[in-house]
N, C-alpha and C positions, 0 to 999 in steps of 0.2 A: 436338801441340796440338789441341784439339777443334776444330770447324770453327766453333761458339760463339766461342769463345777470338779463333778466327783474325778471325773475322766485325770483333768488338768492338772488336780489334787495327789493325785496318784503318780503321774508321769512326774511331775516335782519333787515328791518324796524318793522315787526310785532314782532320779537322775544325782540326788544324794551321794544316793549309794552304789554309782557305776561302777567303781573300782572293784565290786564285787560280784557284778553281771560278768558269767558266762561271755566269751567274745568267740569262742571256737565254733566255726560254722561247721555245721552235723553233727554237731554232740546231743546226745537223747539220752534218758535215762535207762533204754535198753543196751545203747552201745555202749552205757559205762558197770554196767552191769555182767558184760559179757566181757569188759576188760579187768573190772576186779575177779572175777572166773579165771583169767588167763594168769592174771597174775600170782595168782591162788598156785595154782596148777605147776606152773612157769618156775616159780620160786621153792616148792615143796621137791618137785623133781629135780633140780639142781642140787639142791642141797643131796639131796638122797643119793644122787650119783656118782657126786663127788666125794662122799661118805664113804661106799663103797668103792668108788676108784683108790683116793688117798688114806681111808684109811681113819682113825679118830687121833690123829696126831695133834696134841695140844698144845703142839707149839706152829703147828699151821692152822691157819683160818679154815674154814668149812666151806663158806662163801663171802665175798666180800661187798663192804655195805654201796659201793656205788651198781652191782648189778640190782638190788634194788629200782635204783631210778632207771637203769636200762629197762625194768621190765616194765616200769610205767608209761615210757614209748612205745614200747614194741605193741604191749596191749590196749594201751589206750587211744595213740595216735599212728597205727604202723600206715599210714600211707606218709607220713613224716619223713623229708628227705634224713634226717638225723635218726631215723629207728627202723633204717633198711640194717642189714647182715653187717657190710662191709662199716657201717659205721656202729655199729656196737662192738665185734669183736674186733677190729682194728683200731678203734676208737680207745676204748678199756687197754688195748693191749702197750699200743703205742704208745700212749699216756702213761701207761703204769713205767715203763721202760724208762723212760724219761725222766722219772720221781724217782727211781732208783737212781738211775744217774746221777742228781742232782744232789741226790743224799749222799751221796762217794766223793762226791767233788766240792761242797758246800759244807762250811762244818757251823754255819750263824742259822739257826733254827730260822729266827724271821725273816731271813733274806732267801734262805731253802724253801719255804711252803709259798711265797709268792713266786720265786725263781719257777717251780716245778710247775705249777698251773698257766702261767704264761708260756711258759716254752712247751706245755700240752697241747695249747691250744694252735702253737704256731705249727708244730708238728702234724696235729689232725689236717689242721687249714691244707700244708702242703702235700698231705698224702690222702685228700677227700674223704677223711673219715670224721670229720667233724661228728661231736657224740656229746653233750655235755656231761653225764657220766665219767667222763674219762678227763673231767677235770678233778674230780674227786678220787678218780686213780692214785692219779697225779700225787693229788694229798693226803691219800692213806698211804704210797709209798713212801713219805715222807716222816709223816708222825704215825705209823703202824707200830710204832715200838720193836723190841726186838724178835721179835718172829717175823719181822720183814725182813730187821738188818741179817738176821742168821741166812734168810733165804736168797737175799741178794739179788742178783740177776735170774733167779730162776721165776722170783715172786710174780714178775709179771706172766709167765707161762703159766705156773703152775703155784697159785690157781684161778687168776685171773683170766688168761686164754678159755683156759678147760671152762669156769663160769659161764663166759659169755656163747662160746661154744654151744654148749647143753642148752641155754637160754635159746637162742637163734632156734636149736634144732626142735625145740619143744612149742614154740611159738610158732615156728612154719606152719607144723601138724595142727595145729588149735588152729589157728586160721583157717585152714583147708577145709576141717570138719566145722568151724562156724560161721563159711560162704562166705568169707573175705579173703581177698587177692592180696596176698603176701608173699614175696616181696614186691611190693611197690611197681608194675611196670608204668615207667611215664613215657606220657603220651607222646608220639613222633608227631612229628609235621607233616601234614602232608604234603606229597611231590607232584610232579607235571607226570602226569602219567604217557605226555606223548613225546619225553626225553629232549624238550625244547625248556629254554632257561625264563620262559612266563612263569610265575607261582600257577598252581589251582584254579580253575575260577574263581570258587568259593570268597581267592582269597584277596581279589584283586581291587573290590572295594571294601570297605570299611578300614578297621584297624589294622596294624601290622605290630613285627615283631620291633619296629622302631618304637612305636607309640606307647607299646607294654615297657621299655626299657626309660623311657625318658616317666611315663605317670611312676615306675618305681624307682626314680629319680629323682620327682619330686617331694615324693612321701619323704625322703629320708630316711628309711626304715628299710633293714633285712629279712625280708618276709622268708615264713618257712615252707617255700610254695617254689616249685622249679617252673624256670619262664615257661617251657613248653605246658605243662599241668595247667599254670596262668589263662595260657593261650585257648587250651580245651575246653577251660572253666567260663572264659567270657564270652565266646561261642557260643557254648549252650545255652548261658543266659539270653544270648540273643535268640536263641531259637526258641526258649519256653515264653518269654517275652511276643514272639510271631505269634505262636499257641492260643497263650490268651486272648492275641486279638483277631487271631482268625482260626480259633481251632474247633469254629461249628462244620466247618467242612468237611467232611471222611471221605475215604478211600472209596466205599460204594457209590458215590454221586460221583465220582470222575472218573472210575476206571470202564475200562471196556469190559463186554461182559461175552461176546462172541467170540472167544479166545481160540485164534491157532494154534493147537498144539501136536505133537509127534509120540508114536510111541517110541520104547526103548528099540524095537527090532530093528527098528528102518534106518534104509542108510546115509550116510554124507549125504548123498546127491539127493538121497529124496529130501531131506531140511533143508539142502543150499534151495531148491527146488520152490519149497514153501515161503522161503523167506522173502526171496528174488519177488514170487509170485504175488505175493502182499505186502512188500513195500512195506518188511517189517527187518529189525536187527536184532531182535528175540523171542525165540520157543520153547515155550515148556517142554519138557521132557516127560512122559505119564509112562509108569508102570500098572497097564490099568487106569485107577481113574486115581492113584495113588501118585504125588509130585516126586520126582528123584532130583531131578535139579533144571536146568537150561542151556539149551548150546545156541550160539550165535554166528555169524559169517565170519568174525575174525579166528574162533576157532577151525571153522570147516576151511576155512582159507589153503590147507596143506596139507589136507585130507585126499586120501581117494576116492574115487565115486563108492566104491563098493564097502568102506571102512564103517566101522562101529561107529556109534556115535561119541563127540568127545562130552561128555555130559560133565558141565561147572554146576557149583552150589547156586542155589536158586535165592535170591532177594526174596522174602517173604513178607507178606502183612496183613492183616485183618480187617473187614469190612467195616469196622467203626472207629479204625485209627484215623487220626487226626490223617487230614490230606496235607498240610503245610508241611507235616515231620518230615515226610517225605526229601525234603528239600538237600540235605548233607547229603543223602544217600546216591541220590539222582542227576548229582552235580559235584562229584567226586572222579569225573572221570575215566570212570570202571567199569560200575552200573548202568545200562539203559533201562533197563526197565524193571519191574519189582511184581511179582505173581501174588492176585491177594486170595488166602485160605478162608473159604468158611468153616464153621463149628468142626467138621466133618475132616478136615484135610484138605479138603474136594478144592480142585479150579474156581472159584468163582468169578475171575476178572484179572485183566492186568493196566500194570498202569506203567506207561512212556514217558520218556521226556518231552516230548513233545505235547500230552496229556496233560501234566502238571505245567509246563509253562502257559499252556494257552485255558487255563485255571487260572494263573497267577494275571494273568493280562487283562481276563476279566475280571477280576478281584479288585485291582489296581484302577481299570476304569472305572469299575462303580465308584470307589474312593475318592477319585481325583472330581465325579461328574456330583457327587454328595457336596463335596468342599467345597464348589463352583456353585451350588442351588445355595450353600450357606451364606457364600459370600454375598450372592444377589440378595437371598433376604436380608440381610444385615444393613443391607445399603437402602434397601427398601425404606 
């Protein structure tokens, strides 16, 4: 059979079975790996602590069975808007309340266990704790039998709170010590950094936040992705997207290599000095040959002649980074210009805005002057 053949062969067999393809983008068999660990972890030390908290009383649960699926959030998807803090333990908590409730005021078993999960859900919806865990609250306060009804209103505290609680606390730490950002921070928008009501550059062609709201309009579907996260995520694409096709470039072919820089001693005046003198809006700062950060005109702006220097964190990058990456960085508003480190630490070059655009200019004409050779021979 041709390896066509075989290819074809294959992709038809599997599209059989899509319902059983993985669809979660970055799931690896190390990250799930590291989340059956957490959840390992996460659930042993719950348990254990609420032992010792409450006690081996037999007529209260130990742990109850929906922090289970809370712990399969937290550790397996915690950048999950649904397996941040606020919606496990508010989620669980609020939910469990409401199952109680329902059980007091409902005495028809099958109208109580659909009652309790609906009015769960309307409940998270209204106080952003959306959890789905805490639909199951919901319905172990319902049909938990009697050691829920003995507990009552407490059953959602205690030990549902206390669960999730211990969960959350013991998940942060696991995160912390396994180099993942927990809780969740999503990404901001960026602003007009010169307090005028234009967006960003950045952001002034391609998509916007209209066009993410109407394609997740279209779909039909409630992704579990915050618009702004969205926002970050199709950006980047657009930029790895650049990379590939223009990420032979680096940073040592376009930076400067004759770089003005200042040491730590010198004053205000002598940097406004330099800066004026070269027709330049940033300088390294050198402790030695050693980079501390950069001061530019808008800081010395309020300075006295005789002042220390106000030395900002320095944009940093490496002589074989992509020169395109560059692009968010240098067009944010912020940043003019970005100091690139060789092996050593050492100065080797910086790079301007004006460096990277009159890169890009020439980039852009070869492109346009290649597609104009094409089209003549085509016509040829």
């Amino acid at each position: 059979m041709a390896p066509s053949q075989h290819d074809a062969r294959k992709t038809g067999i599997l599209s059989k079975f899509r319902l059983f393809t993985p669809i979660l983008a970055g799931a690896t068999l190390k990250e799930r790996l590291i989340g059956c660990l957490g959840a390992l972890i996460g659930i042993c030390i719950t348990g254990l602590v609420c032992g010792l908290v409450m006690g081996n009383d037999a007529h209260l649960p130990l742990i109850v069975a929906p922090i289970g699926a809370s712990a399969v959030l937290l550790f397996a998807v915690p950048a999950s808007p649904l397996a941040q803090p606020w919606s496990i333990v508010g989620g669980n908590t609020i939910s469990a309340f409401v199952g109680v409730a329902v059980l007091t005021l409902v005495r028809d078993p099958a109208i109580a266990i659909g009652l309790a999960v609906a009015l769960a859900i309307l409940a998270m919806s209204l106080t952003r704790s959306l959890h789905p865990p805490g639909g199951a609250a919901a319905l172990t306060a319902v049909i938990g039998g009697a050691a829920v009804t003995r507990a009552g209103f407490w059953f959602p505290l205690v030990p549902v709170a206390i669960n999730s609680l211990i969960l959350v606390g013991v998940g942060m730490l696991f995160h912390r010590l396994a180099g993942r950002q927990y809780p969740h921070l999503q990404s901001v928008a960026p602003v007009n950094t010169h307090n005028t009501a234009d967006p960003p550059p950045a952001f002034r062609v391609g998509f916007n936040t209209q066009d993410i709201d109407a394609a997740i309009e279209s779909l039909n579907e409630t992704l579990d992705i915050s618009r702004a996260d969205l926002d970050a995520l199709l950006r980047q694409v657009e930029l790895q997207a650049l990379l590939r096709e223009r990420g032979d470039l680096t940073c040592a072919d376009i930076m400067s290599r004759d770089v003005v820089t200042i040491q730590l001693g010198a004053s205000a005046d002598e940097a406004r000095a330099l800066l004026l003198g070269h027709d330049i809006r940033t300088l390294p700062v050198l402790d030695g040959e050693r980079l501390l950060g950069t001061v530019g005109l808008r800081e010395l702006a309020a300075m006295a002649p005789s002042a220390p220097l106000p030395v900002s964190e320095a944009a940093t990058v490496r002589p074989a980074d992509p020169a395109i990456g560059l692009l968010p960085r240098l067009t944010d508003g912020t940043i003019h210009a970005v100091v690139v480190l060789d092996e050593a630490n050492r100065v080797a070059g910086i790079i301007s805005q004006t460096d990277l655009l009159a890169t890009l200019a020439r980039s852009l004409s070869r492109t346009g002057m290649a597609g104009l050779m094409g089209g003549h021979g085509q016509g040829i």
